[in-house]
C-alpha positions in Angstrom: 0.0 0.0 0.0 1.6 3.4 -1.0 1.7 5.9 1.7 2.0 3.5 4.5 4.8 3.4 6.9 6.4 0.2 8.9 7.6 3.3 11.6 6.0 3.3 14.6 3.7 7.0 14.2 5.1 9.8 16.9 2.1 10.6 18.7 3.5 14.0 19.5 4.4 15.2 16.1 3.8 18.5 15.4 3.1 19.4 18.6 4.4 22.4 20.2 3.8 21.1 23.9 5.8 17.9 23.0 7.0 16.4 26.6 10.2 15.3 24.8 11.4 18.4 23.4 13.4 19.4 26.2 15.7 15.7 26.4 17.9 16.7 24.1 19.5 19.4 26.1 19.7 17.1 28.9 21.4 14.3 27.5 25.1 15.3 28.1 25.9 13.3 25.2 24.2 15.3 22.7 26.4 16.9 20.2 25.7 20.2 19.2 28.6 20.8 17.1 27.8 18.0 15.3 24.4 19.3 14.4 25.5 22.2 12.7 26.2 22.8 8.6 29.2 21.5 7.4 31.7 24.3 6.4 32.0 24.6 2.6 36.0 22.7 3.6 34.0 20.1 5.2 31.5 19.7 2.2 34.5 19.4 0.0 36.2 17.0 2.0 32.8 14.6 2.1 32.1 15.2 -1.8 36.0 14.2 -2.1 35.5 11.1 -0.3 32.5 10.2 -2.3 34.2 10.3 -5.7 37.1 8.2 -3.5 34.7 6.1 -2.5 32.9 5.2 -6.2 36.9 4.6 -7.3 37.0 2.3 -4.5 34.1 0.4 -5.2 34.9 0.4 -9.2 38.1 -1.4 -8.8 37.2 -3.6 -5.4 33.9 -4.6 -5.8 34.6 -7.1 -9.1 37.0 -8.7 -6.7 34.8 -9.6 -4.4 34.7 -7.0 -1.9 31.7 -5.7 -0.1 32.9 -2.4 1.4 34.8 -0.9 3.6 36.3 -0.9 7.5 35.9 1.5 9.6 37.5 1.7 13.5 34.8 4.1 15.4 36.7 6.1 17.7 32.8 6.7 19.7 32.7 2.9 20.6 36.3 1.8 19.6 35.1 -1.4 17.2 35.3 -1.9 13.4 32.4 -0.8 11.6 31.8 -3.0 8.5 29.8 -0.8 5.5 28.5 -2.0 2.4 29.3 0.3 -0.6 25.7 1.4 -0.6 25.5 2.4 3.4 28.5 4.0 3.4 27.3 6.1 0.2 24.6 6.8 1.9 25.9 8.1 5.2 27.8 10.4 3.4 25.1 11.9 1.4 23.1 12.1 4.8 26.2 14.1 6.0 26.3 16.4 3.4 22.8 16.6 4.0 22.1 17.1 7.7 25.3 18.0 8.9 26.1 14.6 11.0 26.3 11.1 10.7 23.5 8.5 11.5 23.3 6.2 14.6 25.3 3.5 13.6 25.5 -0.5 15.0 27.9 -2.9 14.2 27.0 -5.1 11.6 25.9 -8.4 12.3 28.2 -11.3 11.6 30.4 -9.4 9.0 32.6 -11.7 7.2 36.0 -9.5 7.4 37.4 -11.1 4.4 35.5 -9.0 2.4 36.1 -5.3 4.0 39.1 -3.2 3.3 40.1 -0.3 5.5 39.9 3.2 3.7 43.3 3.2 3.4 43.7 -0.4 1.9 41.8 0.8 -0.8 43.8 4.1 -1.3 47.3 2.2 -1.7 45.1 -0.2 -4.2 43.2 2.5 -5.9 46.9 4.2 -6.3 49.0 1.4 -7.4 46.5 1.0 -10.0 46.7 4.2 -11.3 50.7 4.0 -11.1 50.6 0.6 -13.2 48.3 2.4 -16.2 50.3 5.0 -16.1 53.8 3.1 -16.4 51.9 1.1 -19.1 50.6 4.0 -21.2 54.6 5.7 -21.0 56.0 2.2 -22.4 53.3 2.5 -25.0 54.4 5.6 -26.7 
């Protein structure tokens, strides 16, 4: 059915007297920096790593890989993202200034993550190698 959500509905929405309004500022965890616009550097940096990212998953993917690594320095575990998520998390930070939640994947087979800078080094050497062969060429 179109329209129809699986989300439970927020019986408050929209509603200025909304008893949870005011948890925000009391959870001392909260981020505030975090929800503010990303500096035109920052949205550079993000768009950056998005291009890096489709390079990444050009050359890694056909070889079996399903994403990337990441070590979270919030809950000091490796994060395991698809091409896809990880995509989308940086869209959604270009978008709304800060990441999502996030939760370790479940059962991740590690075999088939790189860390970021795995792929760099592979992502480089590649370009080295058609570069040598295109100078031999000529």
């Amino acid at each position: 059915m179109v329209g129809v959500s699986d989300e439970p509905l927020d019986p408050f929405a929209d509603d200025p007297d909304d008893p949870t309004s005011e948890l925000a500022r009391l959870d001392p965890t909260e981020d505030r920096e975090a929800a503010m616009p990303l500096s035109l550097h920052e949205r550079e940096e993000v768009l950056a790593e998005l291009g890096d990212l489709d390079v990444f998953r050009t050359l890694l993917e056909p070889r079996g890989y399903r994403g990337l690594v990441v070590e979270c320095e919030g809950c000091a575990q490796p994060h395991f993202f698809d091409w896809d998520l990880l995509a989308g998390n940086l869209r959604h930070l270009l978008d709304e200034g800060r990441t999502r939640v996030h939760e370790p994947a479940f059962a991740p087979d590690p075999s088939c993550y790189v860390t970021w800078d795995y792929a760099r080094g592979y992502a480089d050497g590649v370009c080295e190698a058609a570069e040598a062969s295109e100078a031999e060429s000529r």
